[in-house]
C-alpha positions as CSV (number, residue, x, y, z in Angstrom):
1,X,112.9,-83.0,235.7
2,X,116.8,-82.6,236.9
3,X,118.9,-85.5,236.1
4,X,121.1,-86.3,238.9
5,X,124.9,-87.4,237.7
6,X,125.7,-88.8,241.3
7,X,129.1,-90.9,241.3
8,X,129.2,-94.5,241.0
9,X,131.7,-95.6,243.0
10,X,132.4,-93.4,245.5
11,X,134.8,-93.5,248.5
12,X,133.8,-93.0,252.0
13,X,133.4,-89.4,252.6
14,X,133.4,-87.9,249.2
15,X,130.8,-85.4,248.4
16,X,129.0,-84.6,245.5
17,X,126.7,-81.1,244.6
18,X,123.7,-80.7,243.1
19,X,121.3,-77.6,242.5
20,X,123.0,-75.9,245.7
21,X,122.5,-78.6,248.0
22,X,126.3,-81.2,249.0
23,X,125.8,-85.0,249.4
24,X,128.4,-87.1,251.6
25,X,129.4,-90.6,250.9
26,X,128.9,-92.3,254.8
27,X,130.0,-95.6,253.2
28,X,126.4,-97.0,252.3
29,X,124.5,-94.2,251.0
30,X,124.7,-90.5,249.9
31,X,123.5,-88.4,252.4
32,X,122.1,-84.8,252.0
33,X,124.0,-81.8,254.1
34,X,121.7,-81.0,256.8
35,X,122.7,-77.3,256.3
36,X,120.8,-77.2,252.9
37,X,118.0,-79.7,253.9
38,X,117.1,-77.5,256.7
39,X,116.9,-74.6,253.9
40,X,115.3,-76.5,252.0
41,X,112.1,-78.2,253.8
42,X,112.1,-74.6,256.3
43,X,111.4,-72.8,253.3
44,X,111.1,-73.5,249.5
45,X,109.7,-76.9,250.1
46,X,107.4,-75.9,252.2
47,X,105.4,-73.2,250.3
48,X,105.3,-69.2,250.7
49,X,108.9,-69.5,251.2
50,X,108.5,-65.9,248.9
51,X,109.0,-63.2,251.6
52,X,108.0,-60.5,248.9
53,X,104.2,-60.0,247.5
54,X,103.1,-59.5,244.0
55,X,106.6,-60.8,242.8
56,X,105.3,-62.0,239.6
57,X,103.7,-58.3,239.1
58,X,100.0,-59.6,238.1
59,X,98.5,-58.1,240.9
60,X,97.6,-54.2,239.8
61,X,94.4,-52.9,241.8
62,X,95.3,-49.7,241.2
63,X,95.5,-49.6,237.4
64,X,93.1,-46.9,235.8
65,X,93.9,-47.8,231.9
66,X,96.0,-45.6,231.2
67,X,100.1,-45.3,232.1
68,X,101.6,-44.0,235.7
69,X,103.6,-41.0,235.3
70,X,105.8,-40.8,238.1
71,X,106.9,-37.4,238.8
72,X,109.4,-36.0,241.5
73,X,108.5,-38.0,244.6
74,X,109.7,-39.4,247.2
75,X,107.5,-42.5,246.8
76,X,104.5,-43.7,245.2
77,X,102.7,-47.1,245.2
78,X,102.0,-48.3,241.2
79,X,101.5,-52.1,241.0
80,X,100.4,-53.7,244.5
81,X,103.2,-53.7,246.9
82,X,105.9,-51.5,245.0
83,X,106.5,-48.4,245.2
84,X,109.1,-46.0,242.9
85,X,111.0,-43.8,244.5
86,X,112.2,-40.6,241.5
87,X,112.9,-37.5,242.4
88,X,115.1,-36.3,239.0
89,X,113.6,-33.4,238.1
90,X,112.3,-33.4,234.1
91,X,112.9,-37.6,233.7
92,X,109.3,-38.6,234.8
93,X,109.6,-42.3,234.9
94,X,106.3,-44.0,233.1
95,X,105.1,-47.3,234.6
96,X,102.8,-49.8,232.7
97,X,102.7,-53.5,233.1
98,X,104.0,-55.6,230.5
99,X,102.6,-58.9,229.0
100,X,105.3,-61.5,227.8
101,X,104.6,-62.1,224.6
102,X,107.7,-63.6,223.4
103,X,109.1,-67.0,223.6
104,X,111.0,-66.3,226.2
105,X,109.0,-66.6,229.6
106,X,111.0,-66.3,232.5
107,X,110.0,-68.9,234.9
108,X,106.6,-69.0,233.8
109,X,105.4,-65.6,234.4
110,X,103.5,-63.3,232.0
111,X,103.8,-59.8,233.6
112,X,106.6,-57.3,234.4
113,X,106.3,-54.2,235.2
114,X,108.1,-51.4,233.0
115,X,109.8,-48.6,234.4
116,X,110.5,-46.0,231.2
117,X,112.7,-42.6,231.5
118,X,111.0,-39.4,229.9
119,X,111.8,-38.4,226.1
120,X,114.9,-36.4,227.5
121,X,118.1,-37.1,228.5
122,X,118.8,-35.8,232.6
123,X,121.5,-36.7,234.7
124,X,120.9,-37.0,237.9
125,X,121.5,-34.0,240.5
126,X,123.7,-35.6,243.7
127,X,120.7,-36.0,245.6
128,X,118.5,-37.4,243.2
129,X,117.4,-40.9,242.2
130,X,115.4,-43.8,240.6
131,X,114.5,-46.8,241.8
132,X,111.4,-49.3,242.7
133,X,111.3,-51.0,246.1
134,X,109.0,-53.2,248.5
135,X,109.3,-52.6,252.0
136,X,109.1,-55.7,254.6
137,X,106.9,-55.6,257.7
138,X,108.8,-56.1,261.1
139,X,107.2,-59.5,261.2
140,X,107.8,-60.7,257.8
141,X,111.4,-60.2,258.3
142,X,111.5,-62.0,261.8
143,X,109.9,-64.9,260.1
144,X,112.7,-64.8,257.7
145,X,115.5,-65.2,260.8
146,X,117.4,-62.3,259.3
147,X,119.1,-60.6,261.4
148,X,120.3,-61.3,265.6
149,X,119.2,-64.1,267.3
150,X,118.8,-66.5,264.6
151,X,121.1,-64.6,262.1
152,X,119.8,-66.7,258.6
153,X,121.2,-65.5,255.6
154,X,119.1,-63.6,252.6
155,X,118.5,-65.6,249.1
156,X,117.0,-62.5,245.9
157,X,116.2,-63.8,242.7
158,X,114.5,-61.9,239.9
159,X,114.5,-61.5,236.0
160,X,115.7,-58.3,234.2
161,X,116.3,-56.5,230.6
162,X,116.9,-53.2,229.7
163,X,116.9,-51.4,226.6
164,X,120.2,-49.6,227.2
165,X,123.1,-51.6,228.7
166,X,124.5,-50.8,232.6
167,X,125.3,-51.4,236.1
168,X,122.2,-51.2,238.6
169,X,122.8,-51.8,242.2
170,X,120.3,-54.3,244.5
171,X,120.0,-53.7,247.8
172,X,118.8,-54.5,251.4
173,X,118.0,-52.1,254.1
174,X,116.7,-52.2,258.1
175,X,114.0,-49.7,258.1
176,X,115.0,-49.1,262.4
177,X,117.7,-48.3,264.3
178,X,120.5,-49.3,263.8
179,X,120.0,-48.2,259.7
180,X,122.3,-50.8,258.1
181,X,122.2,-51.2,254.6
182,X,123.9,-53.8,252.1
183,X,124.4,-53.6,248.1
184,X,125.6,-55.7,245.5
185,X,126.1,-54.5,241.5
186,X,125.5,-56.2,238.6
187,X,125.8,-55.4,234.7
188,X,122.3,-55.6,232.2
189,X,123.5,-56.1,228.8
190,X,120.8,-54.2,226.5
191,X,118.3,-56.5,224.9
192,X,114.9,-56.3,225.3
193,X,114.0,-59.5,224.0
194,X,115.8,-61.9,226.6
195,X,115.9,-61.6,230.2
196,X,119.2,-61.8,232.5
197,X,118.6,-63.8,235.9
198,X,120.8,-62.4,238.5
199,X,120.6,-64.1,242.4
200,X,122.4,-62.8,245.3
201,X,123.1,-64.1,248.9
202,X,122.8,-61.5,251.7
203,X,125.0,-62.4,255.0
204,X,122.9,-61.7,258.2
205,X,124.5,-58.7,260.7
206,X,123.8,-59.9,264.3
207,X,123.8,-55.9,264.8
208,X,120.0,-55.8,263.5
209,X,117.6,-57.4,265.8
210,X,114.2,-57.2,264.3
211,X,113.2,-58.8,267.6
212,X,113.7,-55.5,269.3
213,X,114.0,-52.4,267.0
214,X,111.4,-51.0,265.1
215,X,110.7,-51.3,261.6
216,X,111.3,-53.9,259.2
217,X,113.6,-54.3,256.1
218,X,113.4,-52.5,252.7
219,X,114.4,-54.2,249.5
220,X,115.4,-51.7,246.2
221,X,116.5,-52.3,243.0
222,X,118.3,-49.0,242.0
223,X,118.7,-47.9,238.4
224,X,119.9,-44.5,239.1
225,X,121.5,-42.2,241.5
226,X,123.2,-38.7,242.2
227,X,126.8,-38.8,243.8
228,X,125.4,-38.3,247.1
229,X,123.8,-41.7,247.0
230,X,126.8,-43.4,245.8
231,X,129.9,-44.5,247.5
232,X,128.8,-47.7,249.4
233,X,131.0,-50.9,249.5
234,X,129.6,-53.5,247.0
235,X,128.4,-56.9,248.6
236,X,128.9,-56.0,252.3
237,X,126.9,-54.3,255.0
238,X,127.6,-50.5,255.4
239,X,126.4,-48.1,258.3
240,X,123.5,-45.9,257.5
241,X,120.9,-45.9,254.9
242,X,122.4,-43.7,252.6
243,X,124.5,-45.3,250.1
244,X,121.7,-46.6,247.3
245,X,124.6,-47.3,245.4
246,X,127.8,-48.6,244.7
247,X,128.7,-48.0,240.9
248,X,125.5,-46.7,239.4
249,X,125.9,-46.2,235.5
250,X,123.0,-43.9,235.4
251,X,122.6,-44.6,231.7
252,X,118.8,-45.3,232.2
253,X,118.0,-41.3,233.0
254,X,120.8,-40.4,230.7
255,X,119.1,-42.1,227.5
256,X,115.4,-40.7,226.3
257,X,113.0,-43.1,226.6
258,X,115.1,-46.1,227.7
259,X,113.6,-49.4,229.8
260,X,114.1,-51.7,232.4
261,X,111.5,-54.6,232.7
262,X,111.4,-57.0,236.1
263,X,109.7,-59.6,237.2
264,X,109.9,-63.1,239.1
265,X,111.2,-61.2,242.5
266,X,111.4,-63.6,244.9
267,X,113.4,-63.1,248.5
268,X,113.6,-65.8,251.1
269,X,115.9,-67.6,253.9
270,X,118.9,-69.3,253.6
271,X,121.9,-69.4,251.3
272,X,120.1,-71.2,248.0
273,X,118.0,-68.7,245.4
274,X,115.2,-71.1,244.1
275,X,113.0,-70.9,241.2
276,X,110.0,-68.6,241.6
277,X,107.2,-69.6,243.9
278,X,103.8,-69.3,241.9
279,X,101.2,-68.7,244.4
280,X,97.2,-68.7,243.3
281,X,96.6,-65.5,242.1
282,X,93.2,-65.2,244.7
283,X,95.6,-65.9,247.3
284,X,98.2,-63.2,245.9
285,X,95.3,-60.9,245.6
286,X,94.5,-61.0,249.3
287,X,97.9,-60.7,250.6
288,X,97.9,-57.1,248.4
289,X,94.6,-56.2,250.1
290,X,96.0,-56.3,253.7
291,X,97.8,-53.0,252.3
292,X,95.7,-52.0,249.7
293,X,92.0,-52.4,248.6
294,X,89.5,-50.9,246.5
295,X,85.9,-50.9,247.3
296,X,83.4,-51.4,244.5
297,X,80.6,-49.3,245.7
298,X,79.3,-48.1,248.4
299,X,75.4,-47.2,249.0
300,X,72.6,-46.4,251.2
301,X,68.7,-44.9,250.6
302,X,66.6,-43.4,253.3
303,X,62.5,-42.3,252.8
304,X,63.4,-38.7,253.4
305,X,66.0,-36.2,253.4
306,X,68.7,-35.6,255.4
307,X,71.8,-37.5,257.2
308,X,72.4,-41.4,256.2
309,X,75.0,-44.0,257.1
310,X,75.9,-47.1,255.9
311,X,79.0,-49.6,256.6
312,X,80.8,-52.8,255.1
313,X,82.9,-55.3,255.8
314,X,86.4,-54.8,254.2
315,X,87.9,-57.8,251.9
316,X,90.7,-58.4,253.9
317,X,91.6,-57.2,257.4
318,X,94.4,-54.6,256.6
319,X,97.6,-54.0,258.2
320,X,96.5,-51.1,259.9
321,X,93.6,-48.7,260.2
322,X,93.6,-46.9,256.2
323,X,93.0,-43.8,254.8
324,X,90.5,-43.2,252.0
325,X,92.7,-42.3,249.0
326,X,90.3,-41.8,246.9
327,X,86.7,-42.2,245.6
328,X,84.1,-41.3,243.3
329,X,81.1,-39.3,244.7
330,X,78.0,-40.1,243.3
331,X,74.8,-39.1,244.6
332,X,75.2,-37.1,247.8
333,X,77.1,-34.4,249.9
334,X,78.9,-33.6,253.2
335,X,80.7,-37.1,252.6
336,X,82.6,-38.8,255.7
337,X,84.5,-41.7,256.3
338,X,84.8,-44.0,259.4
339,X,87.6,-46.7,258.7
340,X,88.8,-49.5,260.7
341,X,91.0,-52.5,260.0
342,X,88.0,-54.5,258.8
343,X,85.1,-52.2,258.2
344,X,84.7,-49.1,256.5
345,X,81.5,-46.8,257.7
346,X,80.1,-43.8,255.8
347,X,78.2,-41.3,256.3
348,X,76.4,-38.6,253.9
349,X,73.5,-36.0,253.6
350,X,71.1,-36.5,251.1
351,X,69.0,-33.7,249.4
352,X,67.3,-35.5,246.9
353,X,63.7,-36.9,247.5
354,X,64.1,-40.4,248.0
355,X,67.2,-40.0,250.4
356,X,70.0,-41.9,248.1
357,X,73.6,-41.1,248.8
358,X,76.7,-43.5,247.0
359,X,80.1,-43.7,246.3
360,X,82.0,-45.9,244.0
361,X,85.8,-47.2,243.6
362,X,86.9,-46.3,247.3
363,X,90.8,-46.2,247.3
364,X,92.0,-47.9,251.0
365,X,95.5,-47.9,251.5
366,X,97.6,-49.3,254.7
367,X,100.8,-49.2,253.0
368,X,104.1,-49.1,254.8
């Protein structure tokens, strides 16, 4: 519980701030800036004020057992809803999930996902660089008022650490015409045992309208980048989309096996970065499956040989129609795949003498 110091005897039109939000002495009572209120009870108060999914890294449908190795790419989808984006050649970047096991829990939470450079020591090339991102659908971000007509500033919040100490660069991009993109620095010290909280406010630019363009907005955190990804102004909005950075240090690809660990991500309107929002993990689950699902199995058996179909009803309606990633083929041939945004339909020939055809761990993705 916060203990509020507020003044005892105030005079008529003093003001007084607490946890981001200014109180005004009207001459009988302390009285809360509408400004912030508005913040407030539109958003944190009022639940899923978290514009980003899988923030707290828990959700990992995807996971095989083993570690992702992330090779030159220019993006691939690890845990639900983030995807790294490496392309320095020879500094694969490994990505597990990590459970908390020390004291220190940052705001509750008991994953973070690990990004860790090869065993070598690579600088980037000028057009090379690594970073993990989560890109906003158009509608996310016009429920977020960011951007023309409403014009509602940008709150980011998230936990860090780092084995090696340096300066990683945060940013927001639109994903349409006109590309504007906007970055702020900050330092990690190197500790691996505590976790640094760093918040940042992003000013709308009335010169994106989500309401019109295409596309929605991209948040990254970069942790390193060749020269031709570098030069953008820090902490204000720059034309184009291709500054990633401001002042990368790049000591995470210079240093052999180093680590950066993040979790608690949470972005989400107005001027004030609140504590992390902890949503049921069911409901978390199913906000990950409108982009990305995995179907247990998937079966059918006919009295004789020949073709066979068979269809179910997808977990979640997905954002848009998906493509089979991947399965496991089990007992049957000729294998073909009918998706929609809610079903998923197969078809098959069978050989065998009771007609059986199957597949197992079907891969749906919808991703952005």
């Amino acid at each position: 519980m916060t203990t509020l110091n507020i003044p005892s005897s105030p005079s008529q039109g003093a003001t007084y701030e607490a946890n981001g939000v200014v109180y005004t002495w009207d001459g009988t009572k302390w009285k809360a800036d509408s400004s912030y209120v508005s913040n407030l009870n539109g958003g944190p108060l009022a639940g899923f004020r978290n514009a980003l999914i899988n923030g707290g890294m828990e959700v990992f449908q995807r996971e095989t057992g083993a570690p992702v190795v992330v090779s030159a790419t220019s993006g691939q989808y690890v845990l639900d809803r983030w995807k790294i984006r490496s392309n320095v050649i020879g500094a694969d970047t490994t990505i597990t999930v990590q459970d908390i096991t020390t004291s220190n829990h940052p705001a509750g939470i008991w994953k973070a996902i690990r990004m860790q450079n090869a065993n070598v020591s690579v600088a980037p090339a000028s057009n090379q660089y690594v970073g993990i991102q989560q890109p906003l659908e158009q509608s996310t971000t016009r429920a977020l008022g960011f951007g023309s007509p409403l014009n509602q500033s940008l709150s980011i919040g998230f936990y860090i650490r780092s084995s090696v100490a340096g300066t990683y660069t945060f940013s927001v991009q639109s994903s349409g015409a006109p590309r504007k993109s906007y970055l702020f620095d900050f330092d990690v010290p190197a500790d691996t045992t505590n976790w640094t909280y760093v918040s940042h406010t992003f000013p709308s630019n009335s010169d994106i309208s989500f309401l019109t363009q295409e596309g929605g907005a991209i948040t990254s955190l970069y942790l390193s980048s060749g020269s031709a990804f570098v030069g953008g102004a820090n902490e204000t909005w720059n034309d184009g989309e291709l500054f990633l950075t401001s002042n990368a240090s790049n000591n995470f690809t210079n240093t052999a096996n180093a680590t950066v660990d993040l979790t608690a991500v949470q972005l989400e309107p107005g001027p004030v970065a609140t504590p992390f929002e902890h949503r049921p993990i069911g409901t978390e689950l199913a906000l990950c499956q409108r982009y990305h699902q995995t179907i247990a199995e998937l079966s059918a058996r006919n009295a004789t040989a020949g073709k066979i179909g068979t269809s179910t009803t997808l977990l979640t309606q997905m954002r848009g129609v998906p493509t089979v990633s991947s399965y496991t083929q089990n007992v049957g041939t000729g294998f073909n795949f009918y998706p929609s945004t809610t079903s998923l339909v197969l078809v098959a020939d069978v050989s065998n003498a009771d007609g059986r055809m199957g597949a197992t761990e079907i891969s749906l993705d919808a991703e952005l």
